[in-house]
C-alpha positions, 0 to 999 in steps of 0.5 A: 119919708121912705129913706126914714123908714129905710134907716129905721128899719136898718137900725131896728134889724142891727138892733135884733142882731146885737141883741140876739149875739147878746142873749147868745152869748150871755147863754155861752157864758152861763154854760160856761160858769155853771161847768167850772162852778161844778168842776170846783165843787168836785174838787172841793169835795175831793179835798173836804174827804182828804182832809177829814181822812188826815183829821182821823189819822190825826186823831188816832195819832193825838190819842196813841201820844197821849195814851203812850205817854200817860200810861205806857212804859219806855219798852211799850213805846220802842215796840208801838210803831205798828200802832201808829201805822195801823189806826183803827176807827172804832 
């Protein structure tokens, strides 16, 4: 009876060790996912603030054809290049 006990016991201390190693590293992993998960959310929302900057440069840039080509002269759209440079955002 006493090996018995002496095994079980043995099993339940390799059992407590694995399972803290387990929970240890479940947490280092958590850790780890929550930091590039925060790492792709700063990227992204770098890359939203580009994109809808591009998206106003856009725009300007849709508008001034448009209105360049429905109401201005050929003259107008020699002397436009600073239009185009210059966007405003009214």
């Amino acid at each position: 009876m006493f090996v018995l006990d002496m095994i079980c016991g043995n099993v339940w201390i390799a059992f407590s060790r694995l399972t803290r190693a387990i929970i240890q590293r479940s947490k280092q992993l958590a850790a780890r996912l929550n930091e590039v998960c925060d790492a792709k959310q700063k990227t992204l929302t770098e890359k939203k603030v580009a994109l809808e900057q591009l998206s106003l440069v856009t725009d300007h840039c849709i508008d001034f054809v448009n209105n360049a080509v429905n109401k201005g002269s050929d003259m107008a759209l020699l002397f436009s290049k600073r239009s185009l440079d210059s966007p405003r955002y009214d």
